[in-house]
C-alpha positions in Angstrom: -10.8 36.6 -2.4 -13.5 35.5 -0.3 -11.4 34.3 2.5 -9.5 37.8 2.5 -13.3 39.5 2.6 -14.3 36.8 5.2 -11.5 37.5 7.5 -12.2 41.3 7.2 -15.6 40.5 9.2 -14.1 38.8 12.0 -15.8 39.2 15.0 -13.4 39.3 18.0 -15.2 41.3 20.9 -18.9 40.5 20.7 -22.6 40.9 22.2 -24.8 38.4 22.8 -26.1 36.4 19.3 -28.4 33.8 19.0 -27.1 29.9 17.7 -28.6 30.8 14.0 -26.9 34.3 14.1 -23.5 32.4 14.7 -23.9 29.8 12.6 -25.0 32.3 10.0 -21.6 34.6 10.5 -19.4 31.8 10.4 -20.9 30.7 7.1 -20.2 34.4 6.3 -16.4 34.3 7.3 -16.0 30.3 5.7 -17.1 32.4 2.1 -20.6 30.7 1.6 -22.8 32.7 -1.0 -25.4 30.3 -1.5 -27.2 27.7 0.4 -29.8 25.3 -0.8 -32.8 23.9 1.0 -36.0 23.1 1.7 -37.6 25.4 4.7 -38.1 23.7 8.1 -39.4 24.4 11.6 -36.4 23.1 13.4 -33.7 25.5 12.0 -35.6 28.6 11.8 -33.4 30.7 13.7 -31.2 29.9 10.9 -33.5 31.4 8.3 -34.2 34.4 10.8 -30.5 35.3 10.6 -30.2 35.1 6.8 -32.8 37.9 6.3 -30.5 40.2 7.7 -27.6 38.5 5.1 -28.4 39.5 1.5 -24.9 38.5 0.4 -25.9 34.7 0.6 -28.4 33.1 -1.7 -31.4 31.3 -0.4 -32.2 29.0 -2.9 -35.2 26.7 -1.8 -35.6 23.8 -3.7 -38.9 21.8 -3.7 -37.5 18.2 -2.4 -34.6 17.8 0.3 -33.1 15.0 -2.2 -32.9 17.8 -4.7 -31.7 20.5 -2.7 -28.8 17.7 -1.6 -28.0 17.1 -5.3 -27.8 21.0 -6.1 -25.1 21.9 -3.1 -23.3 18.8 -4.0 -22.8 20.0 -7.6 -22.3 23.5 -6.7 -19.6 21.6 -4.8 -18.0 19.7 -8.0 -17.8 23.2 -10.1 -16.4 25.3 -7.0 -13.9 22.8 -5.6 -15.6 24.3 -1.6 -18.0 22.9 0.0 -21.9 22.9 -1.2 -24.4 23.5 1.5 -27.6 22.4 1.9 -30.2 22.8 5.4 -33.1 20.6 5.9 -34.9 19.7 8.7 -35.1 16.3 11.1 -36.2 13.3 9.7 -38.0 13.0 6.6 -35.7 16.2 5.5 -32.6 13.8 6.5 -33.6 10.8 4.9 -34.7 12.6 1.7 -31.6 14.7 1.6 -29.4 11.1 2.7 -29.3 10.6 -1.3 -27.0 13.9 -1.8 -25.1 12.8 1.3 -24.6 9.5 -0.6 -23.4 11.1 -4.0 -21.1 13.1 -2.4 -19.2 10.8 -0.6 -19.0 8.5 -3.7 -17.9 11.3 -6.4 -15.3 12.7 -3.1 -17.2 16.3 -3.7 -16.8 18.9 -0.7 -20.0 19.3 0.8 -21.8 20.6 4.2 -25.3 19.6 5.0 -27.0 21.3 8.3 -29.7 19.1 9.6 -32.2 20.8 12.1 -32.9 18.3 15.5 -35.4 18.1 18.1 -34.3 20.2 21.2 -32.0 19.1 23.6 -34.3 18.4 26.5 -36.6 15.6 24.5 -33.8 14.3 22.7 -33.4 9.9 23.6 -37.0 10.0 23.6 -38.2 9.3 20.1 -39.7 13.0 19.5 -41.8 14.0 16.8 -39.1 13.7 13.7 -36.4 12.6 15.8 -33.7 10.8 14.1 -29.8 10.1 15.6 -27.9 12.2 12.7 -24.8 10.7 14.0 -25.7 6.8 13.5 -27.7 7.6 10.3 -25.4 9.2 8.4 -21.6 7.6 10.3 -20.9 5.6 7.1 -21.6 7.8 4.2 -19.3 10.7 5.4 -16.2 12.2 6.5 -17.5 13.7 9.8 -21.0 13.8 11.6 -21.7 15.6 14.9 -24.3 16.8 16.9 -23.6 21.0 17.9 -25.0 20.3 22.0 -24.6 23.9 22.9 -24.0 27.4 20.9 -20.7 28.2 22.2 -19.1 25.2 20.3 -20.9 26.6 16.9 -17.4 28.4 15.3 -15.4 25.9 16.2 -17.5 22.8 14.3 -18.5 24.9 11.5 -14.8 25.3 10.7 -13.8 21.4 10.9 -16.5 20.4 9.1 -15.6 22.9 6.3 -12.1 21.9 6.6 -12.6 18.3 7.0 -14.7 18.3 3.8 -12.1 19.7 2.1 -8.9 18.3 3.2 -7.4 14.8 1.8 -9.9 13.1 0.5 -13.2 15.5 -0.3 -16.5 14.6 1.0 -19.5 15.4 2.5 -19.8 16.6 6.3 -23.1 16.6 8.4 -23.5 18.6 11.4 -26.9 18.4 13.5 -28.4 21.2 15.2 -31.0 20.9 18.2 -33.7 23.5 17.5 -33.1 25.1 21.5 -29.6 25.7 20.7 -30.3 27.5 17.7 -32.2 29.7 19.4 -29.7 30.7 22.6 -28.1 33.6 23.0 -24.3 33.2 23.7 -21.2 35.7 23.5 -18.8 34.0 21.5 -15.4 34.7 19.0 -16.2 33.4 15.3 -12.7 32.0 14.1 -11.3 32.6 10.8 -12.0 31.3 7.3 -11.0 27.4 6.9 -8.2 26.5 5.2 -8.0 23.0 3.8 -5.1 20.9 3.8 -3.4 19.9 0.8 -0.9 17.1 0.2 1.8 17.4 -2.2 4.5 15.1 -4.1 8.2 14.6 -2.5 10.9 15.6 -4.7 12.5 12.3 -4.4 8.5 10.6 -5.2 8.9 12.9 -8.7 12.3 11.7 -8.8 11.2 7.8 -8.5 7.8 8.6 -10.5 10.6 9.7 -14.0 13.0 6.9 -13.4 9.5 4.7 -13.9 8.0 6.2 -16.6 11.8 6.1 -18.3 11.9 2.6 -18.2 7.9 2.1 -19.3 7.4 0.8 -23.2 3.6 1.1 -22.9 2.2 3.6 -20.2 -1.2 4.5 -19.9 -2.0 7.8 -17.5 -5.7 7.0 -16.2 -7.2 10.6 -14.4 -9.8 10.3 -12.0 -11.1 11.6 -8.6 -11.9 15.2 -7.4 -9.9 18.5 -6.2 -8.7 18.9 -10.2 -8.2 22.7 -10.6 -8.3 24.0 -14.9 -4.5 24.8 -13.6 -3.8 21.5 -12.9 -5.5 19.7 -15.8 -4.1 21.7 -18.5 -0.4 21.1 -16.8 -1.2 17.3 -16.9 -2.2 18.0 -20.6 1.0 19.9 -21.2 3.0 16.7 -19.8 1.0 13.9 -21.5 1.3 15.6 -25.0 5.1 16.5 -24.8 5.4 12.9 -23.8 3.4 11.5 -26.1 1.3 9.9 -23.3 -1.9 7.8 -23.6 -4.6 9.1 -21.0 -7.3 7.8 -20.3 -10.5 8.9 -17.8 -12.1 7.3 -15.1 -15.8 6.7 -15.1 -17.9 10.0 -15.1 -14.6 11.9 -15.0 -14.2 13.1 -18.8 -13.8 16.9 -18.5 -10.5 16.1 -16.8 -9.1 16.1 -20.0 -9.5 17.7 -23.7 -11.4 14.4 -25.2 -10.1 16.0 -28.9 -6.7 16.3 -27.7 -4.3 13.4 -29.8 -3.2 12.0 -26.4 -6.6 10.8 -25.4 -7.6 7.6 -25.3 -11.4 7.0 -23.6 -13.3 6.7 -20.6 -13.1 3.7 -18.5 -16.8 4.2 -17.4 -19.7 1.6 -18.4 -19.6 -0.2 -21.7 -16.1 0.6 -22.8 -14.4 0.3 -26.0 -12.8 -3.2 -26.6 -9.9 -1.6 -28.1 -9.9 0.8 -25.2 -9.6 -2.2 -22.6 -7.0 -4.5 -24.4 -5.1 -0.9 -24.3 -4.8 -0.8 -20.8 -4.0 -4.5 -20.5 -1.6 -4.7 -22.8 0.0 -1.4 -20.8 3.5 -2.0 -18.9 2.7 1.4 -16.3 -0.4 1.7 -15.0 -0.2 5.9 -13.7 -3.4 6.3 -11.6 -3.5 10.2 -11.0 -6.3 10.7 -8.7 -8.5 7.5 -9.2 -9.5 4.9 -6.7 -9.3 2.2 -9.7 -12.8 1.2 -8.5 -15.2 -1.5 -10.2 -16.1 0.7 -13.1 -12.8 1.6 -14.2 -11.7 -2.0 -14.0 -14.8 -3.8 -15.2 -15.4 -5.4 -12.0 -11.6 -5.7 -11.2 -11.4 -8.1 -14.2 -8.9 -5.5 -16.0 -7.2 -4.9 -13.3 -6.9 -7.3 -10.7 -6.4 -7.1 -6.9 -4.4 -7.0 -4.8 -0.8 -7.2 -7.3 -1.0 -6.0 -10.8 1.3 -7.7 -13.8 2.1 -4.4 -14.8 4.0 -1.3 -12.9 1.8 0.7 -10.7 1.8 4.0 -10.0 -1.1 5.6 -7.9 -1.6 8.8 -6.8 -4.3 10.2 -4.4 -5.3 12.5 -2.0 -6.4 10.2 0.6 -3.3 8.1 2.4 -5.5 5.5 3.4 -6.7 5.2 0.0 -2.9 3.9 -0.9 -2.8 0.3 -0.9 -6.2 -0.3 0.2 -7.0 -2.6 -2.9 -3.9 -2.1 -4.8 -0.5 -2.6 -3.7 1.7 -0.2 -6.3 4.8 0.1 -7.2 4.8 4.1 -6.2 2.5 5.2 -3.6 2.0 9.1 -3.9 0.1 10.7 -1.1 -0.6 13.9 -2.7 -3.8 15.8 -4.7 -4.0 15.4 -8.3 -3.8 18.9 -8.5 -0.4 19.3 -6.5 0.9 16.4 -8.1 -0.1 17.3 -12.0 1.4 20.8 -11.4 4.8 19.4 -9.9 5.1 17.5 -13.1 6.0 20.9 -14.6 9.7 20.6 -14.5 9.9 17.3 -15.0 12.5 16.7 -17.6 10.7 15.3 -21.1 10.9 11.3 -21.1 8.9 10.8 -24.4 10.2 7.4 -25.8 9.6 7.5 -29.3 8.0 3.9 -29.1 4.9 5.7 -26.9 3.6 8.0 -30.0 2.3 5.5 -32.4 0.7 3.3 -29.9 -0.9 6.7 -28.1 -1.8 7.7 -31.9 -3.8 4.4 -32.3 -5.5 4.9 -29.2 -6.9 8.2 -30.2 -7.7 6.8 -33.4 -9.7 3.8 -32.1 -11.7 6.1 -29.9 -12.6 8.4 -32.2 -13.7 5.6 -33.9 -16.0 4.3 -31.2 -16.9 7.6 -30.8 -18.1 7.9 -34.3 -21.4 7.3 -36.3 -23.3 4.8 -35.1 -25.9 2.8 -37.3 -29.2 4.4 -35.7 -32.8 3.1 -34.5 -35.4 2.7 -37.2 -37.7 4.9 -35.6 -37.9 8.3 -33.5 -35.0 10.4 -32.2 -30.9 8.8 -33.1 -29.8 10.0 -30.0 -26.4 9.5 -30.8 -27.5 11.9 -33.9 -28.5 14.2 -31.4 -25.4 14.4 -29.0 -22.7 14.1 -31.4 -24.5 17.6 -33.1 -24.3 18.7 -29.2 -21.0 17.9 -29.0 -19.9 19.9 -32.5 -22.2 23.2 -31.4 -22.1 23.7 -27.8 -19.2 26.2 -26.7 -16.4 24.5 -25.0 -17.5 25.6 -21.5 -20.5 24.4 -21.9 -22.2 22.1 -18.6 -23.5 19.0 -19.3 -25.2 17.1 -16.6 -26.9 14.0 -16.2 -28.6 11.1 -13.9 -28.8 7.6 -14.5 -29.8 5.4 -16.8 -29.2 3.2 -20.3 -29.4 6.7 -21.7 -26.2 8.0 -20.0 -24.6 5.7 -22.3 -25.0 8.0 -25.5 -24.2 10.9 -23.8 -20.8 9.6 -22.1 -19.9 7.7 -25.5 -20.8 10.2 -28.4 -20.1 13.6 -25.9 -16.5 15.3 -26.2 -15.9 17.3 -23.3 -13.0 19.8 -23.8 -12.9 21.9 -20.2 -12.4 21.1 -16.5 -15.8 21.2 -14.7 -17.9 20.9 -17.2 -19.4 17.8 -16.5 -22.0 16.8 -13.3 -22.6 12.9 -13.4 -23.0 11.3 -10.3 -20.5 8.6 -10.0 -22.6 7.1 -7.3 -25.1 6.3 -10.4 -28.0 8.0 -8.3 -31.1 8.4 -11.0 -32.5 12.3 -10.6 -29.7 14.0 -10.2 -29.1 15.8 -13.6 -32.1 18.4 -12.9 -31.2 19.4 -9.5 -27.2 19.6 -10.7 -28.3 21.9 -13.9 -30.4 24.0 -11.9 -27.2 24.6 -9.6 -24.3 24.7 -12.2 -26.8 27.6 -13.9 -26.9 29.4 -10.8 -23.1 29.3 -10.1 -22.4 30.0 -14.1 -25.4 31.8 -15.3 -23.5 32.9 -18.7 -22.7 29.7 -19.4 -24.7 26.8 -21.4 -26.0 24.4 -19.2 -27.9 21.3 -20.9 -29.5 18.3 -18.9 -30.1 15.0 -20.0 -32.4 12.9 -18.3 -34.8 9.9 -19.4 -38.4 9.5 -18.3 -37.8 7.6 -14.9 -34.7 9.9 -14.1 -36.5 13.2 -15.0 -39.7 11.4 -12.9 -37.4 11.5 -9.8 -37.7 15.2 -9.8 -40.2 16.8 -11.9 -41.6 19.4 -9.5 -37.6 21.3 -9.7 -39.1 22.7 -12.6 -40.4 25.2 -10.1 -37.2 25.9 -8.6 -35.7 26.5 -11.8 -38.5 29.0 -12.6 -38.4 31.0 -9.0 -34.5 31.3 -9.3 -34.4 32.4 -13.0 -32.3 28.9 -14.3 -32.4 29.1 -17.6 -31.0 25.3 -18.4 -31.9 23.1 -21.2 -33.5 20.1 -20.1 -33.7 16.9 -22.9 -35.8 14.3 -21.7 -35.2 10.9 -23.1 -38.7 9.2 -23.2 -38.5 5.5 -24.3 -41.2 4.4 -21.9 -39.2 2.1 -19.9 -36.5 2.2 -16.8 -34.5 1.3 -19.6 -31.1 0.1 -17.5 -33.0 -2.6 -15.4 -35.4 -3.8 -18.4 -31.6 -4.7 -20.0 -30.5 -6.4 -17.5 -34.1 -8.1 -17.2 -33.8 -9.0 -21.0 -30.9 -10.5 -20.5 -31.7 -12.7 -17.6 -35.2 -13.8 -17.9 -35.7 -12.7 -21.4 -39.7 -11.7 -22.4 -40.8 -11.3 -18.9 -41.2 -7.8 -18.5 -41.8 -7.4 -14.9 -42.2 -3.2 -13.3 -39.8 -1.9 -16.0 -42.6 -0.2 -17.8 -43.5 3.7 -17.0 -46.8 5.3 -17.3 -45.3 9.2 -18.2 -47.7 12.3 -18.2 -47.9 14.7 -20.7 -44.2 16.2 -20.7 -44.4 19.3 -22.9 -47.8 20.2 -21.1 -45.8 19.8 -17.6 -43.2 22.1 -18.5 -45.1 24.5 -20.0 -47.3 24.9 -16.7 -44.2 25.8 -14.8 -43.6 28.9 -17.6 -41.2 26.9 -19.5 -40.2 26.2 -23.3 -41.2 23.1 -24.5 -41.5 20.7 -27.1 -42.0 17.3 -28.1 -39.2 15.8 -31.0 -40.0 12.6 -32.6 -37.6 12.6 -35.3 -33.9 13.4 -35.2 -34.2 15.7 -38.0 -36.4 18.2 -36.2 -33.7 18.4 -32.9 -31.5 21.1 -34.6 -34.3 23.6 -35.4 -36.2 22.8 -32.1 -32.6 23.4 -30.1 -32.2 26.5 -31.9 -35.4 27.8 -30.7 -34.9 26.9 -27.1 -31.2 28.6 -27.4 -33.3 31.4 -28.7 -36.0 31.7 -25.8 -33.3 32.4 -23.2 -35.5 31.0 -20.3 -36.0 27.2 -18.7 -36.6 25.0 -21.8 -37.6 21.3 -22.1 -37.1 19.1 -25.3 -38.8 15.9 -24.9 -36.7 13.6 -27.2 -39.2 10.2 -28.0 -36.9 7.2 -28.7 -37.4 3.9 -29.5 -37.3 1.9 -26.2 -35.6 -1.5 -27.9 -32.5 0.6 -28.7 -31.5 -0.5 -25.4 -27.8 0.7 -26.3 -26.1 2.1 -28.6 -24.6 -1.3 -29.9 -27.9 -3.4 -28.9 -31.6 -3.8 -29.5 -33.9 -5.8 -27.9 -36.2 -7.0 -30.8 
C-alpha cells in the first residue's frame, strides 16, 4: 500500500528543489513514515524539508547510539528499512553501534550521516570523518552523495540494497553544501527488493532428503521471516512431525508451545537440546548462518564437512558454503522457501514423532521451575508469570547481559516479530528497541528487560519515551554487578573482583523525574501486584527488580 501511495506522488516534470527537499521526497516515494535521530547542523536542510512533511514521524532520540538501535528495530518488526540521520563524527561513531547490530542480526536499515561540505573535505574539518572507510566493513553499501542530482538514484539502491539477499544496513553520507543546492531533478519510483526463491527441482531434491532422513532436525534462523511464512513452516513441521529448533535470539520464528519445538540454540543450551542435534541424521538450516552460537563455538557442528546430511538455506548466495559445505545449497529467503514447502507431499516417517515428542518434552522441562535464589526477586518466577499472562503479541525486548539468560530460557514466544534481541550481543539496546516497537505497535504490549549496566547504557531515553508518548514497560534487573563478565571473571581468576562492580543511582527516583511509573520489587511475590499496576497506569513504567547478584545463572551461583 505504501508503494502504490508512493508512486502516486511521483515527481516527473519538476522546479528547482534543494538536496534536503529531494532526499526528503524520495523518502516520501521509498514509503518512510518515521525517521529517528538526534538533530544536527550538517543535515539541516533535511530537517527544513520535513516541516513541510507531516506524514513522516520525527522522532528525536537523545543519543545517536540510541536513535541507531530504534530504526534498526523498527527495521526487525517492519521487514523495510529503519532510518536513522545523525550528524558527522561523534553522531557517526555513536550511531556506528546500530550500524553494527544491524549488519550482525541481517536487519534492513538506512542511516543518513550529515558531512562537512564538499570544498573542505580531505582536510580534516571540524567533525570530519571518511563515512566510506569507517563504516566499509560493517555494511552492505556506503557512499558519499557528491552532488544533488545523483540524490534519487542512491536513495533507491541503498533502500534496495538493504533489502535484497541478505538484509542489512546501508550508510549514505551527505556533504552539508549539497544538501543545500537547488537542482531540477526526476525522483524515481519506490524500491523494490529482490527476492530469491527455491527451484522446483531444489524442492524436488530437498523431499527425496528428508524421505530418506531417520532423525531430522529443522533449525530456523536469520531475517526476512514474514507471519506468512512462519506459520507455513509450522504447518509443514507439525504434519511431518518435525523437530525445530531456533537459532540464537530468533525464538518468535516459531510457536515455542507448539509439540514440534524443540529449543533455542542461543547461549547456555539444554544438554538434551544439543545431544538432539548431534545425534540428528539431516541437519535443515532454514535461514541460519549456523554461526558460533548456534553451534557452541562450532563444537556441535563442525566445519567445514558435517557427519550428518546438510541442508542450508539462505538468502545470501555467498553465504552458501562459506563455512559449511552441504549436501543442498538453497539460494532462496526463508520466507520464499517456507511458503514453497506448501505443496510438498507429507513425508512424516512415523519413527520422527516420538523422538520430536521427547524433544518438546525435554524442553519444557528445562524450561520449567527452577530451584530459585534465597533472596530478592526469582526472576525466573517473574518471567515464567510473564510468559503465562502477556497476550500472544506481546514485544519483548532486551540487551545484554547474564540476565538475558532467564528471559530467553523461561520466555515462550508464540508470534513472528515479537522478539528484539540483538544478536550482535550489544548491551543497551532493549530501551531504545521498546521505545521503537511501541511506536510502530502502539496497541500492543511492549515489555523491556534490561539489567543495571544495560539499562545504564541509555538511561536518558527515558525522555524520548516520555516526548513520543511510549508507553513500554521497562524491568530493570539490578544485581549490582556487570553480571556476564564477573562470570567469566569468577571462573578464571576466582575472588578477584576487578571493575565488574556498579555504583547505580536511585532507579525509581530516575524514572519518576522523567513522568514515569515506577517502583522498586524486592521480593518475587510483590511482581504480580506491582505489574498489574503499571498495566493499569497506561503510561511509561519502570519496575526495578533487586536480585541477588551471586545467582550468576539460572543453574549457578557464585557463593
Amino acid at each position: 500500500m505504501a508503494a502504490e501511495a508512493s508512486s502516486k506522488m511521483l515527481v516527473r516534470d519538476v522546479s528547482p528543489r534543494t538536496g534536503g527537499r529531494i532526499l526528503v521526497d524520495a523518502l516520501v516515494v521509498h514509503g518512510v513514515d518515521r525517521i529517528f535521530c538526534v538533530p544536527g547542523e550538517s543535515y539541516l536542510d533535511v530537517l527544513d524539508a520535513l516541516y513541510d512533511v507531516p506524514q513522516i514521524q520525527l522522532v528525536v532520540a537523545k543519543h545517536e547510539g540510541a536513535a541507531a538501535n530504534m530504526a534498526e528495530a523498527d527495521g526487525k518488526l517492519t521487514g523495510r528499512p529503519g532510518v536513522c540521520f545523525v550528524t558527522r563524527g561523534p553522531g557517526a561513531t555513536h550511531a556506528s553501534v546500530g550500524i553494527h547490530t544491524a549488519y550482525q542480526d541481517s536487519t534492513p536499515m538506512v542511516l543518513f550521516v550529515g558531512q562537512v561540505g564538499t570544498t573542505i573535505r580531505g582536510r580534516e574539518a571540524f567533525q570530519e570523518i571518511e563515512h566510506r572507510q569507517m563504516f566499509a566493513p560493517i555494511t552492505k553499501w556506503v557512499a558519499e552523495i557528491e552532488s544533488a542530482e545523483q540524490i534519487p538514484e542512491y536513495v533507491l539502491r541503498a533502500f534496495k540494497c538493504a533489502t535484497s539477499g541478505r538484509p542489512g544496513p546501508v550508510v549514505l553520507s551527505l556533504p552539508e553544501d549539497v544538501l543545500g543546492k537547488s537542482v531540477s531533478v526526476q525522483d524515481t519510483a519506490p524500491f523494490v527488493p529482490d527476492q530469491s526463491s527455491p527451484q522446483s527441482a531444489e524442492i524436488k531434491k530437498f523431499h527425496e532428503i528428508l524421505n530418506r532422513a531417520r532423525r531430522p532436525i529443522m533449525i530456523l534462523g536469520g531475517s526476512g521471516w514474514t507471519a506468512e511464512a512462519c506459520a507455513s513452516i509450522e504447518r509443514f513441521a507439525e504434519s511431518n512431525s518435525l523437530a525445530v529448533a531456533t537459532s540464537f535470539r530468533r525464538q518468535d520464528l516459531f510457536d515455542n508451545r507448539h509439540l514440534c519445538y524443540v529449543g533455542h540454540l542461543g547461549l547456555g543450551p539444554s544438554s538434551k537440546l544439543i545431544n538432539l542435534v548431534k545425534d540428528s541424521d539431516l541437519i535443515i538450516a532454514l535461514g541460519t548462518r549456523l554461526g558460533d552460537i548456534a553451534t557452541s563455538g562450532y563444537t556441535v557442528l563442525k566445519p567445514p564437512r558435517l557427519t550428518q546430511t546438510l541442508v542450508h538455506v539462505h538468502s545470501d548466495a555467498a553465504e552458501l558454503g562459506r563455512v559449511f559445505q552441504a549436501d543442498l545449497m538453497v539460494h532462496a529467503t526463508p520466507s520464499n522457501f517456507s511458503l514453497a514447502l506448501g505443496d510438498l507431499e507429507r513425508v512424516g516417517n512415523p519413527v520422527w514423532l516420538e523422538r520430536t515428542q521427547q524433544g518438546h518434552k525435554d524442553y519444557l522441562e528445562f524450561s520449567g521451575p527452577v530451584k530459585g535464589p534465597s533472596q530478592g526477586v526469582d526472576l525466573a518466577a517473574v518471567i515464567r508469570q510473564l510468559s503465562e499472562r502477556l497476550p500472544a503479541d506481546a514485544i519483548i525486548t532486551n540487551g545484554a547481559g547474564n540476565y538475558t539468560a532467564w528471559v530467553h530460557r523461561f520466555y515462550k514466544y508464540k508470534k513472528a516479530r515479537t522478539e528484539l534481541a540483538p544478536t550482535s550481543g550489544a548491551m543497551g539496546y532493549g530501551l531504545p528497541a521498546a521505545i521503537a516497537a511501541k511506536l510502530r505497535h502502539p496497541e500492543r504490549t511492549v515489555v523491556c528487560f534490561a539489567g543495571d549496566g544495560c539499562f545504564l547504557m541509555y538511561p536518558q531515553e527515558l525522555a524520548t519515551s516520555s516526548q513520543f508518548g511510549a508507553a513500554i514497560i521497562v524491568l530493570l534487573v539490578n544485581n549490582g554487578i556487570y553480571g556476564t563478565i564477573r562470570m567469566h571473571q569468577e571462573k578464571r581468576f576466582p575472588g578477584r573482583v576487578s571493575g565488574t562492580n556498579i555504583l547505580d543511582p536511585d532507579f525509581v527516583a530516575l524514572a519518576k523525574s522523567f513522568g514515569a511509573h515506577a517502583e522498586k520489587i524486592e521480593a518475587t511475590d510483590a511482581f504480580a501486584e506491582a505489574f498489574d499496576r503499571a498495566i493499569e497506569s497506561r503510561k511509561l513504567c519502570l519496575l526495578e527488580l533487586r536480585t541477588d547478584w551471586s545467582q550468576i545463572t539460572p543453574d549457578r551461583r557464585l557463593v
